[in-house]
N, C-alpha and C positions, 0 to 999 in steps of 0.2 A: 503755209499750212494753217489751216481755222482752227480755232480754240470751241469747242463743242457748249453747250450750256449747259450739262452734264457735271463738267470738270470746273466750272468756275460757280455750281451750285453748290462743291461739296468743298471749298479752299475755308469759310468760314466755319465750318463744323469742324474743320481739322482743327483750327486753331482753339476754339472753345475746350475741345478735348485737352488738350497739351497743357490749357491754363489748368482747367480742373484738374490733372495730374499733377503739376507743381505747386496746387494749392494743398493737395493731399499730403505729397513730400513734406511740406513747412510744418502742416500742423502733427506730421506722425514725429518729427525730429522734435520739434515743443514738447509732446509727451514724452518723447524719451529721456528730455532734459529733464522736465519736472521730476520725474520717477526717479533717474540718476542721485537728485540731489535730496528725496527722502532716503535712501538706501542709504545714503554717506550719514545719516546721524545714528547716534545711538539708540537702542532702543529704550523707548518712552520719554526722550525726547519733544520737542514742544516747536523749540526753533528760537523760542522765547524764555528770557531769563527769570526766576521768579524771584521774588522780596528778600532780601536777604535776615536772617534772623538778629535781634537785638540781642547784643552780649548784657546781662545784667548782674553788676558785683556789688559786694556787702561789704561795707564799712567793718573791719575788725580792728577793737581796741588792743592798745602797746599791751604787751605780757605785763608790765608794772606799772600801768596805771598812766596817766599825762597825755598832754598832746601836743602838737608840736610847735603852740602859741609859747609853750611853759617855760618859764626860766626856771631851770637848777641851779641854788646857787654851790661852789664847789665846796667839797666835805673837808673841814678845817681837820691839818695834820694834828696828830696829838701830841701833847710836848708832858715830860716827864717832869717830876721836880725836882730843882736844882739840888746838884751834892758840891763840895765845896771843890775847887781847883783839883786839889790832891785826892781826892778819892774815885773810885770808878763807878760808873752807871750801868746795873744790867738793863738789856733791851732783851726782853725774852732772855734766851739762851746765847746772846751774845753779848759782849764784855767791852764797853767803849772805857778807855782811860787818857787822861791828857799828861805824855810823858814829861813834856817841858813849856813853858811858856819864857820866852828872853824878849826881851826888848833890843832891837839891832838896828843898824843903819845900810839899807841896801843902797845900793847906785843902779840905776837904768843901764841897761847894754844891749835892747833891742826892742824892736816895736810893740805895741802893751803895757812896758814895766813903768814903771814910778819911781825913781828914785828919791832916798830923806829917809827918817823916823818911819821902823815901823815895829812890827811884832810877828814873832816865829814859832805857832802852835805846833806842836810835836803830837799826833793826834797816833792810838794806839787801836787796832780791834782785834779783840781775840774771837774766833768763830769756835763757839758750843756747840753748834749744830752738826747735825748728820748728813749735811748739804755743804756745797762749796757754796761762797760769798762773794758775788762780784766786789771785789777791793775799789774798784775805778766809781762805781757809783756812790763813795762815800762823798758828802760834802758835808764841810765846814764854816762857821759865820761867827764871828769875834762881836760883841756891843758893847759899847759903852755906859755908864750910870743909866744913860737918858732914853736907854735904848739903841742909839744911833748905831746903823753898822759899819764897823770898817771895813774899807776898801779892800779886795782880794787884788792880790799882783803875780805874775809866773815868774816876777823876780830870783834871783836866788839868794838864800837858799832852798824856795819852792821844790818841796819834792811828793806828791800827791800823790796817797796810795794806787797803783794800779796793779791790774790783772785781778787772779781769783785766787782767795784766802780757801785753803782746805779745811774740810771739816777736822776740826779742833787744831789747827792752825792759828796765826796773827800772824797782823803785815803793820809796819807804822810807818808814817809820811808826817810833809814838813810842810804847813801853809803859810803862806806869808800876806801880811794885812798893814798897809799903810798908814801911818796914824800922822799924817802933816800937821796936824791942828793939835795933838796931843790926844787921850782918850782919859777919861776919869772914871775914877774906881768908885764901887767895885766894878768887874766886866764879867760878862757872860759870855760861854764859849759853847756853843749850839753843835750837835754832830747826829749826822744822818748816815746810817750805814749802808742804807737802800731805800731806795724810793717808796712810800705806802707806810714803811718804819716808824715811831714814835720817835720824837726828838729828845736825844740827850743832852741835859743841861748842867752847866760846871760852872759857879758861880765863886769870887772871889778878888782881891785885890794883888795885880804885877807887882 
C-alpha cells in the first residue's frame, strides 16, 4: 500500500503542534509555582530581611556614688573603753561582764587543742533588749601588755556560749586561751556579743 503525500506533508505540523503544547504546559506550571509561593508569605512581606535595629543603653551611676575601679577600705569596728577586769560593760542595752578569769593547765585530747599553761575567761551576757540574741555569735580575744593575742583552744574546759539568749535573759560560757610563752600584765579581754556590735573592753592584771 502507497504512502500518499498528503499524509507524510502533514507528520511535521503534527509534531510542531504537540511541542508547542508542552511548551504551554511547562510555562503555565512555572506560574503556578511562582504564585504558590507569594501566597505562602505573609502579608507585606518582602521575602527579604531588613536591618535590624541598634539596641542603645545608658551608663547609670551606683545609688552611692564609686565605680568599680574603687577600693573601700573596711569600716573599723568600734571598741569601747576599757573598764577594769571586775566591772561590766554596757553595749547599748546589753550587759557584758567577765565572771572569772583562772590561770589553769589544760592537756590536749583531740585534734585542734594545745595542751600547757593557759587561761579560762568566764565571759557573761545579759540581753536588755526586747529581741533575742544570738549567744553562738559572741567572741572573745584575751592580749597581753604588748598587745599580743592569745591563742584560742576547744580545749576543755572551753565551753562557748551557744544558742539564743532571750530578751532580758543571760547565758555565760567558758573560753580557753593558751599562754605557752607566759602573758604579762596588764591583759585585755575583748568581747563581741554580735557581729557590727562595739567591742567591750576589760582591762587589768591575772
Amino acid at each position: 500500500m502507497g504512502i500518499s503525500a498528503t499524509t507524510i506533508g502533514r507528520r511535521p505540523a503534527t509534531r510542531l503542534t504537540a511541542a508547542l503544547v508542552g511548551l504551554g504546559l511547562a510555562v503555565g506550571l512555572l506560574g503556578a509555582c511562582t504564585s504558590s509561593g507569594k501566597d505562602d508569605q505573609p502579608d507585606g512581606a518582602t521575602g527579604t530581611t531588613g536591618p535590624t535595629s541598634k539596641v542603645v543603653t545608658t551608663p547609670v551611676p551606683a545609688p552611692g556614688g564609686g565605680n568599680i575601679s574603687e577600693t573601700i577600705p573596711p569600716k573599723p569596728m568600734a571598741t569601747q573603753t576599757a573598764v577594769p577586769l571586775s566591772k561590766p560593760a554596757a553595749v547599748g542595752k546589753v550587759t557584758v561582764s567577765l565572771v572569772k578569769l583562772e590561770k589553769i593547765t589544760v592537756k590536749a585530747s583531740g585534734p585542734g587543742e594545745i595542751g600547757g599553761p593557759a587561761v579560762a575567761v568566764t565571759v557573761k551576757v545579759a540581753n536588755g533588749t526586747d529581741k533575742a540574741v544570738d549567744g553562738a555569735a559572741t567572741t572573745v580575744n584575751l592580749l597581753g601588755k604588748d598587745g599580743s593575742p592569745a591563742l584560742p583552744t576547744p580545749t576543755k574546759p572551753a565551753a562557748p556560749i551557744s544558742g539564743s539568749i532571750a530578751a532580758g535573759g543571760s547565758a555565760q560560757g567558758v573560753y580557753v586561751f593558751t599562754i605557752k610563752n607566759g602573758i604579762e600584765n596588764p591583759v585585755t579581754v575583748q568581747v563581741t556579743y554580735a557581729a557590727g556590735q562595739p567591742i567591750a573592753q576589760f582591762t587589768g592584771n591575772l
